[in-house]
C-alpha positions as CSV (number, residue, x, y, z in Angstrom):
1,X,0.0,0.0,0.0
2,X,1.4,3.4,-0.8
3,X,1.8,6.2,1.3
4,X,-1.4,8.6,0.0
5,X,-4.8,6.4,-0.5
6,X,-7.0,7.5,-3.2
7,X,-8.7,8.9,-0.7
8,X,-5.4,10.7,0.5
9,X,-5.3,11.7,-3.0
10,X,-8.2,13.7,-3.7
11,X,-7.3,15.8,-0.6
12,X,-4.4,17.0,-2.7
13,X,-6.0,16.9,-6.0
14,X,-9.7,18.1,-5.7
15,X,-8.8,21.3,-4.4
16,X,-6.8,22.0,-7.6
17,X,-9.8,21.7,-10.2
18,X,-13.1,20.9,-8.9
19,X,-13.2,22.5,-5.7
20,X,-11.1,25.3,-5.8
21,X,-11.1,27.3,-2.8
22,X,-11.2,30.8,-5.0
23,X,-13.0,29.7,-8.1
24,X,-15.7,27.2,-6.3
25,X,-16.2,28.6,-3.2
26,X,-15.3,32.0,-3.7
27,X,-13.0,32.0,-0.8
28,X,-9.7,34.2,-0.1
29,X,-11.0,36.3,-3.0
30,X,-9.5,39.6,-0.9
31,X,-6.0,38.6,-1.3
32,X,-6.0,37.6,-4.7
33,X,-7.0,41.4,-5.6
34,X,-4.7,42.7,-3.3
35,X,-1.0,41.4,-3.9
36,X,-1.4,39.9,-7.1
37,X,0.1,42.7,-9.3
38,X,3.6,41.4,-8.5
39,X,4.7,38.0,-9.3
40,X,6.9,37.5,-6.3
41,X,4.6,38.2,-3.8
42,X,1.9,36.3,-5.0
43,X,4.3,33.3,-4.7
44,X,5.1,34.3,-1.3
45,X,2.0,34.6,0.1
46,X,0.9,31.4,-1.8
47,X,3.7,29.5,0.2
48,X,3.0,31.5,3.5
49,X,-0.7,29.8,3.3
50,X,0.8,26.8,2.8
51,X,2.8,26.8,5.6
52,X,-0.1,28.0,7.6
53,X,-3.3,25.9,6.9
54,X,-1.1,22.7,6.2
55,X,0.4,22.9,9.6
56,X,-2.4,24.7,11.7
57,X,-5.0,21.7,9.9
58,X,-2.4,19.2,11.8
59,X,-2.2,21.2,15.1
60,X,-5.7,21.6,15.4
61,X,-6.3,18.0,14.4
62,X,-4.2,17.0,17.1
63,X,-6.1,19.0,20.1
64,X,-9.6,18.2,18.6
65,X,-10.6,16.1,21.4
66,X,-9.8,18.3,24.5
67,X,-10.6,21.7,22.6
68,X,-13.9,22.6,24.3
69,X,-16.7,23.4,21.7
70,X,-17.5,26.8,23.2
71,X,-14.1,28.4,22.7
72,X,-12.8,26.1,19.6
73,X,-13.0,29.6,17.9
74,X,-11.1,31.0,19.9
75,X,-8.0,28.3,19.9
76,X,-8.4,28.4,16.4
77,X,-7.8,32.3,15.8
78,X,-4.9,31.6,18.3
79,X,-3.2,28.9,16.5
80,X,-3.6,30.7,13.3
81,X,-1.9,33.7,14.7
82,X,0.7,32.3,16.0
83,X,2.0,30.5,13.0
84,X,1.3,34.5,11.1
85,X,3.6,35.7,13.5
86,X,6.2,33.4,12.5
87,X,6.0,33.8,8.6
88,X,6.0,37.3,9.7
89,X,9.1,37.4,11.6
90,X,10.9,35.0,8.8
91,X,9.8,37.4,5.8
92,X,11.3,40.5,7.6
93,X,14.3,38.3,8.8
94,X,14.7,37.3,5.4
95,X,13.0,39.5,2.6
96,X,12.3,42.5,4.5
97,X,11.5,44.6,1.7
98,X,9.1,42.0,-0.3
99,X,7.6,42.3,4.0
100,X,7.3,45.7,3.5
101,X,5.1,45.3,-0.3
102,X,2.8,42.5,1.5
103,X,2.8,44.3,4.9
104,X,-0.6,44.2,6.0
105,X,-1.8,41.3,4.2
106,X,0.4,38.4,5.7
107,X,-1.4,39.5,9.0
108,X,-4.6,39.2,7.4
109,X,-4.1,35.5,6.5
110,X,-5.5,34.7,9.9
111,X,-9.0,36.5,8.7
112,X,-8.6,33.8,5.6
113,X,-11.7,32.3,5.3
114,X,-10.2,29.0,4.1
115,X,-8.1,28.9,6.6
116,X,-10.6,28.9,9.3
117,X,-13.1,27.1,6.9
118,X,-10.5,24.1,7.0
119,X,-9.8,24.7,10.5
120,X,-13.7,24.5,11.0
121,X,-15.3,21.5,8.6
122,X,-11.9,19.1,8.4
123,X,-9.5,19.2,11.0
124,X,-12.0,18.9,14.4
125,X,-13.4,16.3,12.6
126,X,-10.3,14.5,11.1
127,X,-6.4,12.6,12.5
128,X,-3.6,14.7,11.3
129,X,-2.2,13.0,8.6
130,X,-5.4,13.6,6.6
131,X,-5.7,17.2,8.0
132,X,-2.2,18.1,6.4
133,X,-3.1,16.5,3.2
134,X,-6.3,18.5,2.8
135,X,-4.5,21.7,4.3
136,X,-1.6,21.7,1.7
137,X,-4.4,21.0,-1.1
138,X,-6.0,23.6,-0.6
139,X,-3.4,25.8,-0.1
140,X,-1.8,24.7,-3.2
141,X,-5.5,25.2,-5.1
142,X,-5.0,28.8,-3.7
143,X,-1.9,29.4,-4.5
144,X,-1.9,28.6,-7.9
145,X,-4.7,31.0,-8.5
146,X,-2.5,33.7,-7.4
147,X,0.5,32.6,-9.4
148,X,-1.8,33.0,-12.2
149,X,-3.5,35.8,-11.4
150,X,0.0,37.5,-10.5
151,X,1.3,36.4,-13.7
152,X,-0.8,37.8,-16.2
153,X,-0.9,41.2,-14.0
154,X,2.7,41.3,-13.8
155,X,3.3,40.8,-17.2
156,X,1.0,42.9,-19.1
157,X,1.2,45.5,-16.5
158,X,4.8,45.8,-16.2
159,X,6.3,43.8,-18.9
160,X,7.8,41.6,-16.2
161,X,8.0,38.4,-14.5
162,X,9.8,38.0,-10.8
163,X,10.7,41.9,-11.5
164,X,13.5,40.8,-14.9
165,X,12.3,42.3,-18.1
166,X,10.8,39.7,-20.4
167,X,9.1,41.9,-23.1
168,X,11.9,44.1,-23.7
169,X,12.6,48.0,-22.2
170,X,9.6,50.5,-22.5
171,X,12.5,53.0,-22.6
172,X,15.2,52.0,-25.0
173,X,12.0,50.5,-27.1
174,X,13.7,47.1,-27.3
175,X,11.5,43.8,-27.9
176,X,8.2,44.3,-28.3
177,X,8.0,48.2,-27.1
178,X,10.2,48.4,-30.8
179,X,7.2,47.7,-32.7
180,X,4.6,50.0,-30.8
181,X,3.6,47.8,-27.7
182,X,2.7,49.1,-24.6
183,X,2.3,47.9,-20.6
184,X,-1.6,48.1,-19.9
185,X,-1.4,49.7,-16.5
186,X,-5.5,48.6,-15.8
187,X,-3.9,45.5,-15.0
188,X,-2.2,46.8,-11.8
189,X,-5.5,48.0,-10.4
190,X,-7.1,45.6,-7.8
191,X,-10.3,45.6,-10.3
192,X,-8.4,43.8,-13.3
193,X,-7.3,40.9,-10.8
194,X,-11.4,40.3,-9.9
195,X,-11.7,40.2,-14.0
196,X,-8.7,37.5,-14.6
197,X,-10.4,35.8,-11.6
198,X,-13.1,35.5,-13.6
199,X,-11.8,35.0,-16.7
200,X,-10.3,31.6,-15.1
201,X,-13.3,30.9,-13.5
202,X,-15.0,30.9,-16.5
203,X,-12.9,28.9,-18.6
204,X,-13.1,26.2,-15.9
205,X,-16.7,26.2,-16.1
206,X,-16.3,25.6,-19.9
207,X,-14.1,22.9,-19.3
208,X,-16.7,21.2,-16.9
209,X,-20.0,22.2,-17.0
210,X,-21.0,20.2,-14.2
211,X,-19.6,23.3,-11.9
212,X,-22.2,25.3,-13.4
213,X,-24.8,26.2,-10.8
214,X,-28.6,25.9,-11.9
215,X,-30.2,29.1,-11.2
């Protein structure tokens, strides 16, 4: 027997496609307007919520029988924190000024609803190994929806990826500035991230129509 079950499976997988935690249930939508105009950060705060939900699904999974059902929110909120602190501390140990672009926002990762959603429907009810699993999926699922999103903005905002010119320079007109191109700054407005949002969300819908919801 292998180490993931196809049950162990689909916690990794189903989060990717068919239950997407931004395109199906419209979760964590607030982030992927907010730092997704950079390519870099959107990987970083992709792998902060990694880090995050995969080990705060295990922690929690652990204390799920002695956490007392009144306060379970409250552990939760405290468990989620303490692991923001330490991305925190790491980025501005680390990469203080890519701290400085996402500033704010890593401390808003414990106000993530999939985070707590996680925390909430899979963890109190679920042994740790299976909690990690289905807290890395669906951090992964998220975080490829911001390396996507971040992508696309990045590049036909700025004409880069990870900040290295890939289009040519706007100023010297090399590349494709030489024959009349131009960076489409609407794509580093908060707005055009909602639009590639759902732009993807739409395409997936083609792809499977099942996700289509009857009115």
């Amino acid at each position: 027997m292998g180490l993931l079950s196809k049950k162990d499976a689909v916690l990794l997988t189903d989060p990717l496609a068919d239950n997407n935690p931004i395109t199906i249930q419209v979760l964590g939508i607030c982030s992927a307007l907010a730092i997704t105009a950079e390519l870099k950060a959107s990987i970083v705060m992709a792998v902060s919520v990694m880090f995050v939900l995969g080990l705060g699904n295990v922690v929690i999974s652990l204390m799920r029988n002695i956490i007392p059902s009144k306060i379970r929110i409250i552990v939760q909120l405290i468990v989620v924190a303490t692991l923001v602190i330490i991305v925190d501390l790491v980025l501005k140990a680390f990469a203080y000024e890519l701290s400085k672009t996402l500033s704010v926002f890593v401390g808003l990762i414990i106000t993530n609803c999939i985070i707590m959603g996680r925390f909430e429907a899979f963890a109190l009810a679920n042994k740790p190994w299976r909690s990690f699993l289905d807290g890395i999926g669906n951090a992964v699922g998220y975080g490829v929806i911001l390396v996507i999103v971040g992508f696309f903005r990045e590049l036909l905002g700025s004409g880069t990826l990870l900040g290295f010119k890939v289009l040519g320079d706007p100023i010297e007109k090399t590349g494709l500035y030489a024959i009349g191109y131009e960076n489409n700054g609407f794509m580093l407005l908060s707005p055009m991230a909602l639009i590639v949002v759902g732009i993807i969300i739409w395409i997936q819908r083609s792809r499977n129509t099942s996700l289509i919801e009857e009115n």
